[in-house]
C-alpha positions as CSV (number, residue, x, y, z in Angstrom):
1,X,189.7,108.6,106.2
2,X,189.5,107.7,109.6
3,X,192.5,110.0,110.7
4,X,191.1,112.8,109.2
5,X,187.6,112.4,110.9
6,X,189.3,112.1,114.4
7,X,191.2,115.2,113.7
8,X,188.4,117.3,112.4
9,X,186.5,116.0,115.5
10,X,189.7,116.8,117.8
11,X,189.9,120.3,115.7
12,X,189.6,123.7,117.8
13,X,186.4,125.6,117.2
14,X,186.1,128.1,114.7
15,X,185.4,130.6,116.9
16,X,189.0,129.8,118.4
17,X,190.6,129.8,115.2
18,X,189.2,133.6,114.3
19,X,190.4,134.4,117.9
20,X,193.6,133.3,117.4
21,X,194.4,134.7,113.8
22,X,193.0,138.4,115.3
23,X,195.6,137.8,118.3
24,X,198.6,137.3,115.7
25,X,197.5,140.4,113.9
26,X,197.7,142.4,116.6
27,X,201.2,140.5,118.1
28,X,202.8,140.2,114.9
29,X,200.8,142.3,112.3
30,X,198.9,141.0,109.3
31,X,202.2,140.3,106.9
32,X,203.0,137.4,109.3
33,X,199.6,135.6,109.7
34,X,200.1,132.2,107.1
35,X,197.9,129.4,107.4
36,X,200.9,127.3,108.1
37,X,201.7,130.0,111.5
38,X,197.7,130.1,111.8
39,X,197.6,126.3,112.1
40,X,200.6,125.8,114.7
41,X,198.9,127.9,116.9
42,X,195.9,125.8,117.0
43,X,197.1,122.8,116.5
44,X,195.5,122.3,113.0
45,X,197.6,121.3,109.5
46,X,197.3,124.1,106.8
47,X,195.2,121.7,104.8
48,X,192.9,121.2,107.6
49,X,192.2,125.1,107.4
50,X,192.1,125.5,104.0
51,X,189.7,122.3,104.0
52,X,187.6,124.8,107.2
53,X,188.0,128.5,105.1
54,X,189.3,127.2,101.6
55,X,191.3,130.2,101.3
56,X,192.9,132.7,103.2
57,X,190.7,135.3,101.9
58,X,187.5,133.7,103.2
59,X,189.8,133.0,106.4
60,X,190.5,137.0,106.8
61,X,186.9,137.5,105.5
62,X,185.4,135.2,108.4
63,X,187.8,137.2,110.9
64,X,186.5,140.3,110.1
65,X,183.0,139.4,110.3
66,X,183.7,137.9,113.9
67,X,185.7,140.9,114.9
68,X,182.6,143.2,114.0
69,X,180.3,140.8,115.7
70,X,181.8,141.4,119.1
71,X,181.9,145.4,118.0
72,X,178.5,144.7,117.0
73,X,177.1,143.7,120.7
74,X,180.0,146.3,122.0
75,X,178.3,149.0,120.0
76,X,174.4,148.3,120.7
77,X,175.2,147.8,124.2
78,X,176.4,152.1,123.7
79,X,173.7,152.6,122.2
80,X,171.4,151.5,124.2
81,X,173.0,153.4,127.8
82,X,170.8,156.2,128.9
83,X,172.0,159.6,128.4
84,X,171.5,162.0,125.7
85,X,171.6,161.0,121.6
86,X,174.7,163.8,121.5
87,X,176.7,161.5,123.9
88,X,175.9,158.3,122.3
89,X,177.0,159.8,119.2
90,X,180.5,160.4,120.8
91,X,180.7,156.7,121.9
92,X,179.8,155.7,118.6
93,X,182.6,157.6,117.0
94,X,185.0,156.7,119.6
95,X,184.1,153.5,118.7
96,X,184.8,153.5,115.5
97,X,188.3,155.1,115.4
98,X,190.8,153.0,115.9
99,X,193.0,152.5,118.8
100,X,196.4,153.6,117.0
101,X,198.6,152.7,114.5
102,X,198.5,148.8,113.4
103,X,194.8,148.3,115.3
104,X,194.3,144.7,114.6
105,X,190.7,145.6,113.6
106,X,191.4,148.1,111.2
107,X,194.4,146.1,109.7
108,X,192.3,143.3,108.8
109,X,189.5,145.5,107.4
110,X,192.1,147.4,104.8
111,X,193.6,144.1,103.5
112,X,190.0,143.0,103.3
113,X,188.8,145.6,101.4
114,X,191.6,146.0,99.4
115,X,191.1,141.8,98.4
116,X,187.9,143.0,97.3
117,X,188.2,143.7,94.1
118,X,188.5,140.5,93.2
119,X,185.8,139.4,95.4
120,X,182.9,137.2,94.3
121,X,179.3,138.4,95.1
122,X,178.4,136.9,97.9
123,X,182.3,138.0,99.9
124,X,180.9,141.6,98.3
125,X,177.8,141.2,100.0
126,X,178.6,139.9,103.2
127,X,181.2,143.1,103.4
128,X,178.4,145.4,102.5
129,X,176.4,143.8,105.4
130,X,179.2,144.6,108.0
131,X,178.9,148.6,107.0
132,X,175.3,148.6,106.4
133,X,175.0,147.8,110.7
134,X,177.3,150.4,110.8
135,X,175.3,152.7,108.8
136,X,171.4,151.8,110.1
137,X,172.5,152.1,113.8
138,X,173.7,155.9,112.8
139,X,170.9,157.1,110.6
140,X,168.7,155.7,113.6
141,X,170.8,158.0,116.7
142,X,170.7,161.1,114.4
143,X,167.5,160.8,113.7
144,X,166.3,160.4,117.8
145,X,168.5,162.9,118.4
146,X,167.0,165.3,115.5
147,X,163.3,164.2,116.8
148,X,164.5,165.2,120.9
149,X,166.0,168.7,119.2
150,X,169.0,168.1,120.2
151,X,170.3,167.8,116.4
152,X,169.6,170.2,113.7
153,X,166.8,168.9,111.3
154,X,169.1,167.1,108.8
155,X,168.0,163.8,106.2
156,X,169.7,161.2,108.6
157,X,171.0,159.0,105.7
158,X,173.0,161.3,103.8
159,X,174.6,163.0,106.7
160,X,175.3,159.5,108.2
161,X,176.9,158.7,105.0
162,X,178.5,162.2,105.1
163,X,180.1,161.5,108.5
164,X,181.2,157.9,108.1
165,X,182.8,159.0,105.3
166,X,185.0,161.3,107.3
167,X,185.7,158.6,109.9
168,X,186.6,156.4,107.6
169,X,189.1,159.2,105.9
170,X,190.6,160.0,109.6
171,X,190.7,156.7,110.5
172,X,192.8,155.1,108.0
173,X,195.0,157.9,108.7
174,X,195.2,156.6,112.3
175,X,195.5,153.0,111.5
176,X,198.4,153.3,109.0
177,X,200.1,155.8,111.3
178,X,200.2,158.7,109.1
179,X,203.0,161.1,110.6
180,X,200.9,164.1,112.7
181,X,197.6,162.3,113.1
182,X,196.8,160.3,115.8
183,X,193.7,159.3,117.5
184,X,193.0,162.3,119.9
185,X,193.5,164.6,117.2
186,X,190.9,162.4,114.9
187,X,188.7,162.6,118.0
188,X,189.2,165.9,118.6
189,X,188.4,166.8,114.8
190,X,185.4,165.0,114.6
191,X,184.0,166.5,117.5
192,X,184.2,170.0,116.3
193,X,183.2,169.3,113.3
194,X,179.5,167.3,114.9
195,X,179.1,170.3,117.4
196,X,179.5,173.0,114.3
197,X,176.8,171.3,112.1
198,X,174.6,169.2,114.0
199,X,174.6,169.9,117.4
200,X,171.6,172.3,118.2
201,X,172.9,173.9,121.4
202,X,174.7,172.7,124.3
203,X,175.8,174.0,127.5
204,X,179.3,176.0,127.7
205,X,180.3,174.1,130.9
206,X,179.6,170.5,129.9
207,X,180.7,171.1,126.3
208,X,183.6,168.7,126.7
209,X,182.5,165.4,125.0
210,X,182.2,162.3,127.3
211,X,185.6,160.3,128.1
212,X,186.7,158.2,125.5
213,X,186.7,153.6,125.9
């Protein structure tokens, strides 16, 4: 009992083991991460992370949730820049697509949705939570930007719902590298399709959307 107090007190922290994991998805994609691979890269036994996460699902669950927190503070930080609610928007969807085929991001999000279906209540919960920030921060930029008249008077729920539906649609496409779609052509769909039913007006020479990350 001793031994295993030292080595939970000499054990990385947690933060450093979600780091890690995220750093072999993206080296090595998600097929490769084991608890037993996990736990030689931190120095940990398998049992000592299963005795952290007790399972790999709450292990990839726990990942997620600390990659979106770092999106999170990413994505307020966006938010929060002056400029107009139409060029927030764009960072918000830039964002949101991901980078290219195999984003670590998106890889762990699939599998993690995908394990939800045998998910208990509180896993379901905690993933609802991660697209409910999502959701609230924008139903709250379509609805400044529909108060400054720069967006047509829509309900900003349902067409938030509307478009992060289509993101989502496009951006699997992207992250499992579907043959002729790629992230500029997402971007560039997605674009069109916010100038052609939300946008109010907009200048012809500064109708480019703002540079991308």
């Amino acid at each position: 009992m001793a031994g295993a107090g030292r080595a939970r007190r000499n054990a990385p922290p947690r933060e450093e083991v979600l780091a890690t994991a995220m750093d072999m998805i993206a080296e090595r994609g998600l097929e490769k991460l084991t608890m037993a691979g996990l736990g030689r890269e931190v120095g940990m036994s398998s049992g000592h992370l299963l005795y952290y996460f007790h399972s790999k699902d709450e292990l990839l669950l726990q990942a997620l949730e600390w990659s979106e927190g770092r999106l999170g503070a990413e994505r307020g930080r966006l938010l929060a820049a002056p400029g107009t609610a139409r060029e927030r928007l764009y960072h918000y969807v830039d964002l949101y697509v991901p980078d290219g085929h195999r984003d670590p991001h998106w890889t762990l999000w699939l599998e993690v949705w995908n394990r939800s279906q045998n998910a208990d209540d509180d896993a379901r919960a905690r993933q609802a939570a991660i697209e409910g920030a999502w959701h609230r921060d924008l139903v709250a930029l379509i609805a400044e930007g529909t108060s400054r008249g720069e967006f047509r008077r829509v309900d900003a729920d349902r067409f938030a719902a509307r478009l992060r539906a289509l993101l989502d649609g496009f951006s699997i496409h992207v992250a499992i590298g579907l043959r002729g779609t790629d992230r500029e052509q997402v971007l560039r769909h997605v674009r069109e399709f916010i100038e052609d039913v939300l946008v109010t007006s907009y200048p012809k020479e500064s109708s480019a959307p703002p540079p991308g990350r």
